[in-house]
Steps between C-alpha positions, in 0.01 A plus 500: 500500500481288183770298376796603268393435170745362218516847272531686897757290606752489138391921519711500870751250371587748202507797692753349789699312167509823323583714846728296673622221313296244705370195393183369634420174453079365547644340854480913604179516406336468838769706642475812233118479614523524831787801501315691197138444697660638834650802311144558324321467840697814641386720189179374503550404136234190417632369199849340353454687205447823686834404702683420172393808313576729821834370541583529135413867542711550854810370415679745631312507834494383877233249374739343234767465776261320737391267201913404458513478861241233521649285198814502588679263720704662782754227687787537542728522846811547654781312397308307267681268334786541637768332304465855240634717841751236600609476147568955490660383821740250413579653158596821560849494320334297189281807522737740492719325231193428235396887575778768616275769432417413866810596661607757256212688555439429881120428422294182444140512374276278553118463371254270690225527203197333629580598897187426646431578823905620513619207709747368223635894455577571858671127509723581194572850675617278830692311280610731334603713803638226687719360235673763284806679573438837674475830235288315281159719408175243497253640297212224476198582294160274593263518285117339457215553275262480851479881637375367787737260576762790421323692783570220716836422439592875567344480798732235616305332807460179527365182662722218459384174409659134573641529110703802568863348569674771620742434768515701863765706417324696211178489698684712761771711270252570229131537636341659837222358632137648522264285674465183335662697197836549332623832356779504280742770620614764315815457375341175331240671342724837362687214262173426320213723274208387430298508172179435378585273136349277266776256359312507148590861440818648349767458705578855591836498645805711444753303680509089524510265768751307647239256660169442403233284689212358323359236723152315444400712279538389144310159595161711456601643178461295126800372332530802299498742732747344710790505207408859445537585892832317465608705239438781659643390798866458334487852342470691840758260627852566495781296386553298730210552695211203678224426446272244748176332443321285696530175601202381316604648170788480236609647215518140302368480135464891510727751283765675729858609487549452837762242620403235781676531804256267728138373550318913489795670448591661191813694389489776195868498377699819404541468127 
């Protein structure tokens, strides 16, 4: 298969910038031509500019979906960094005091944004379940723009790997084992919905968040698209409510109304 041309390659760079808010810098190169010549090998498609034009024309298809699958980066695991779930641990009454809706209302909600695979959703709903006092309603939305991660997260089997740090007592409480496989039980997976979403839309939501995770994710996206996600991200929040990033990331030198409360961890005051 020839080589990704100059024009070719800034043609897939707009489309995935314009898409999904992803920056791709010529070090991806090389990689965008080896995922976009595998997903042109399975349609039989000979030419980038076929590809290009045939995805501009399927965006709403299972062939778009596989294309976001491909360029997007799916890590995450369970318990990953871990300070974020020791810090909902140890806070709890902070919590409660910055945001009473909690306890007035008997409900937390909680969005994991860019879930992944759904390793850091079913953590916060351990946490979560673990840690609160009983009556409380945990309604956790996880969300990605990769369908077919989505697919995979609902599923809700998995191999573990040496960077999943969850202890024993979880492993046993929380997941039952299928051959060299873990299912997440149940009553785990009832606390959390799934959706398909593409965090440069419109923010659809009706109610706000008293938690929101956004981990890892921003570091792929320009400077200007990462105010405007944090701007959206403290309108859906409510007073009082978190929000966490990840460790490689910060909020410094952006435009934000969110007060610092630690290293990833942001608070949105109640005005």
């Amino acid at each position: 298969m020839e080589k990704l041309k100059d024009k070719q390659f800034d043609n897939f760079k707009m489309l995935i910038y314009d898409k999904l808010g992803i920056h791709i810098s010529e070090a991806k190169r090389e990689m965008v031509q080896s995922k976009v010549g595998k997903l042109m090998r399975a349609l039989n498609i000979e030419t980038y500019q076929e590809y290009y034009t045939f995805l501009i024309n399927n965006s709403k298809s299972i062939h778009w979906s596989q294309f976001v699958d491909e360029i997007t980066i799916h890590k995450t695991n369970f318990f990953r960094e871990d300070n974020h779930f020791e810090f909902i641990r140890n806070k709890l009454d902070s919590i409660f005091k910055k945001n009473p809706r909690i306890l007035r209302n008997n409900e937390i909600r909680v969005w994991s944004s860019a879930c992944s695979n759904g390793k850091e959703a079913y953590t916060l709903a351990i946490v979560l379940k673990e840690y609160l006092p009983p009556g409380i309603n945990i309604k956790i939305l996880a969300t990605d723009v990769s369908a077919g991660i989505i697919e995979k997260a609902q599923k809700a089997t998995y191999k573990l790997d040496p960077e999943d740090m969850i202890n024993p007592y979880f492993l046993g409480k929380y997941f039952t084992r299928v051959g060299d496989e873990y299912a997440v039980v149940p009553e785990l997976k009832q606390l959390i919905t799934f959706r398909t979403f593409n965090l440069m839309d419109h923010f659809p939501f009706q109610n706000t968040f008293d938690i929101i995770f956004c981990r890892n994710v921003m570091i792929y996206f320009n400077f200007e698209t990462q105010e405007q996600l944090i701007k959206k991200f403290y309108n859906v929040l409510t007073g009082g409510g978190l929000l966490f990033i990840g460790h490689s990331e910060s909020l410094n030198q952006k435009q934000y109304k969110f007060e610092y409360v630690q290293p990833t961890v942001y608070l949105k005051n109640i005005l």
